[in-house]
C-alpha positions, 0 to 999 in steps of 0.5 A: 363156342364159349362155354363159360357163361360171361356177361357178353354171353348172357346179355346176348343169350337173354336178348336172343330169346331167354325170355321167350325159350318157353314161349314168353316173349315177355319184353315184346308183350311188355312193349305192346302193353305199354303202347297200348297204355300211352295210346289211351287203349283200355287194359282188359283185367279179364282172364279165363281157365279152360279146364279139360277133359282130354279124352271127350267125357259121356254127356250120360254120365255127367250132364245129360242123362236120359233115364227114360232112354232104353237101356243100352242108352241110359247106362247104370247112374241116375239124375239127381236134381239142382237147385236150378229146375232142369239142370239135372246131373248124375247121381255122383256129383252131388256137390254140382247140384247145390251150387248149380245156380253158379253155373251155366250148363250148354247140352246143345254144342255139336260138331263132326269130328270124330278122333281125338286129333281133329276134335281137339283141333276144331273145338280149341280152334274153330277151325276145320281140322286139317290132319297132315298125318303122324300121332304127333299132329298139331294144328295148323291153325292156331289154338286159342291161348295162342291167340290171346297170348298174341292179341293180349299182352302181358299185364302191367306188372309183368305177369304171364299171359298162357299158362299150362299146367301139367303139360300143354293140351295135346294136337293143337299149337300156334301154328303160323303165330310161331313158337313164340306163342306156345304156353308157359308149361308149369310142368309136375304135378301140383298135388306133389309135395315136391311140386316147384315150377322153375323160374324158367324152362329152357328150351332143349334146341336153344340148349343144345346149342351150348356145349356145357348144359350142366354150367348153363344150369347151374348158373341160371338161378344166379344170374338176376345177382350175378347180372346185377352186380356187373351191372348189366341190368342197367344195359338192357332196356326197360322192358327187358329189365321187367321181364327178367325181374318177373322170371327170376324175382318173387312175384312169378314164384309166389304165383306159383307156389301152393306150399303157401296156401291154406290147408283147409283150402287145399283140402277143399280142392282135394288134394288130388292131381285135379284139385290141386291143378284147379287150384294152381288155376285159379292162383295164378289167374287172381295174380294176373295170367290171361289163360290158364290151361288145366287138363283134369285127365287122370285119377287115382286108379283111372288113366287115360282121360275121358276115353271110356271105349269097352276095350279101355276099362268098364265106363261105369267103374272108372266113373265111380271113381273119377267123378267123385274126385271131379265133383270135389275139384270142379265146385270148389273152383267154382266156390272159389271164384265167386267166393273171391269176387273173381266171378266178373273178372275169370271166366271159366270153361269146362269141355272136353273134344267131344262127347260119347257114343248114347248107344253103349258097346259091351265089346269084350263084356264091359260097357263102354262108349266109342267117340260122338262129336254130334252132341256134347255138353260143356260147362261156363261160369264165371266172366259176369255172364248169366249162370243157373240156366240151360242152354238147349236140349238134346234128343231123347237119346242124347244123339243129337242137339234138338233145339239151340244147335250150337257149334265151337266157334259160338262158345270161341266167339264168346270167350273172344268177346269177353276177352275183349278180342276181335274174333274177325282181326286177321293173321297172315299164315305162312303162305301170306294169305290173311285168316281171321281168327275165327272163320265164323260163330257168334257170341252165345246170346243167353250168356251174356249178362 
């Protein structure tokens, strides 16, 4: 094999996945979007941010308290009241509660998957989990940026259609879409001074295949001059040409550059891990990315995510330090996207796997609570829909939904549906056998606006 990186070389390195060693694919999402251009189909300029909270969050320590329940149900905080009667929050996230009238506070969602692999599966899904064994399980039913990565191309001018930040969100995957329809990962850590998102991440399998690494590298900052001059942009077609204009020009690095943004907003976020990745979310989706995911799972001096059992750490210190840090990132996203006139065009969905156990364990003397996928709370903003309401109610123990029941395919059914995508179109899976995207759910009537 060669090991010098020659025109014949890159040409048929670029034409044999370049653009899509991390899953972009962008000369095909390129091609389908200007087919659906010629073909008189509307262009979707919508786009949506899943922020979450990897580790499945206690409803009763942030959205779904219950001061009346006996004490070994209501843990240590207190609600606080909103602006909006009925949207309660605790006590630590009093920024949630004065600009609660832009939110829409879902206390109903409910499933039956208890472990951090099956949940995740099914909420990011819709799907029942189907666990095949192993820690590193994914899922074998596509995830939902996959789905919107296949069902929406690109936009028009090139941008990148799935984001993740930090790393993509663990257990799920593209299944049988292929890996083609994994996430662009925008890796690091964006609070870092010496945050900087490469033009392109390339694949180890893809590098493995060639003998000189360290040459691949080195040549691949030069490669948009170095094709120039030879003249080979000229060869590819125009598809290719734009997708390489993104991965190595300023638009895409603009995109994902914070050094450029004002302080004082910065500072808004929080300069913080989550601020900052809410930030970069909510960047890159003003310059045209579909999906963006950000998981909001460590802070300063609390690691691990949401996952607060009594045999992690004492669930009432690690919130006095996380939400702090939450309320911040979370509402000036919030702020943002409407302050922006973001607030019809982004939607934005704050979730983790699946709630907490109502009843605390105080194994090992500290308070904790276990995994409860029977009742959870999520948050909506954003995507035009009706905000400054809840949606059902839960028991007097936050056990399970005791009115408006809701599962993960109706919130999956309603992001389909202001995506613009058909959630019953069907893929065939790798035995042939069609599958529509979602296997049922409807659209959440009370959010439509």
């Amino acid at each position: 094999m060669h090991t010098r990186l020659g025109v014949p070389q890159r040409r048929d390195f670029l034409r044999a996945g370049l653009l899509g060693l991390a899953g972009l694919g962008l000369s095909d999402l390129l091609r389908l979007r200007a087919g659906a251009v010629a073909q008189g189909r509307p262009v979707q300029d919508t786009a949506c941010i899943l922020v979450w909270l990897g580790g499945g969050p206690s409803h009763l320590e942030t959205y779904d308290m219950k001061p009346e329940a006996p004490a070994e149900y209501r843990g240590a905080f207190r609600p606080i009241r909103t602006c909006v009667p009925g949207l309660d929050v605790c006590e630590l996230l009093p920024r949630h509660a004065r600009i609660a009238d832009r939110l829409t506070l879902i206390r109903s969602l409910t499933h039956e998957f208890t472990g951090h692999q099956d949940g995740a599966q099914h909420v990011l899904t819709g799907w029942p989990a189907v666990l095949t064994g192993g820690g590193t399980t994914t899922s074998v039913h596509p995830e939902v940026g996959s789905v919107i990565k296949r069902m929406r191309p690109s936009s028009l001018e090139g941008q990148l259609s799935y984001v993740a930040i930090s790393h993509p969100i663990g257990f799920v995957g593209p299944a049988y879409l292929g890996r083609g329809y994994e996430p662009f990962v925008a890796a690091g850590d964006p609070s870092s001074p010496t945050f900087r998102v490469p033009n392109i991440a390339v694949a180890a399998d893809v590098v493995a295949r060639l003998d000189d690494r360290r040459a691949l590298l080195h040549g691949f900052d030069g490669m948009r001059r170095d094709l120039d001059a030879r003249g080979t942009m000229a060869a590819m077609d125009r598809y290719e040409r734009e997708a390489v204009a993104l991965l190595t020009g300023e638009a895409a690095r603009r995109a994902f550059d914070l050094s450029a943004v004002d302080t004082r907003l910065r500072d808004r976020y929080g300069r913080s891990n989550a601020g900052q990745k809410l930030l970069l979310a909510r960047q890159l989706v003003e310059a045209g990315v579909s999906f963006v995911t950000a998981e909001i799972a460590s802070y300063e001096g609390v690691d691990g995510g949401w996952d607060d059992h009594s045999t992690a750490r004492d669930i009432f210190d690690a919130m006095r330090r996380r939400l702090p840090v939450y309320d911040q990132a979370l509402t000036a996203l919030v702020e943002d996207i409407y302050d922006r006139g973001l607030g019809e065009r982004v939607l934005v969905i704050v979730m983790g796997e699946f709630g907490r156990t109502p009843r605390l364990d105080t194994r090992d003397g500290r308070p904790g609570r276990d995994h409860w996928p029977y009742a959870m709370s999520v948050l909506v903003f954003g995507g035009g829909m009706r905000v400054g309401q809840v949606i059902g109610a839960t028991d007097s123990r936050a056990e399970r939904p005791r009115e408006r029941q809701l599962h993960p395919t109706d919130l999956l059914a309603t992001l389909y549906h202001f995506l613009g995508i058909d959630r019953r179109h069907e893929f065939r899976n790798h035995a042939g056998r069609p599958l529509p995207i979602l296997p049922g759910g409807n659209p959440i009537s009370e959010l439509l606006g």
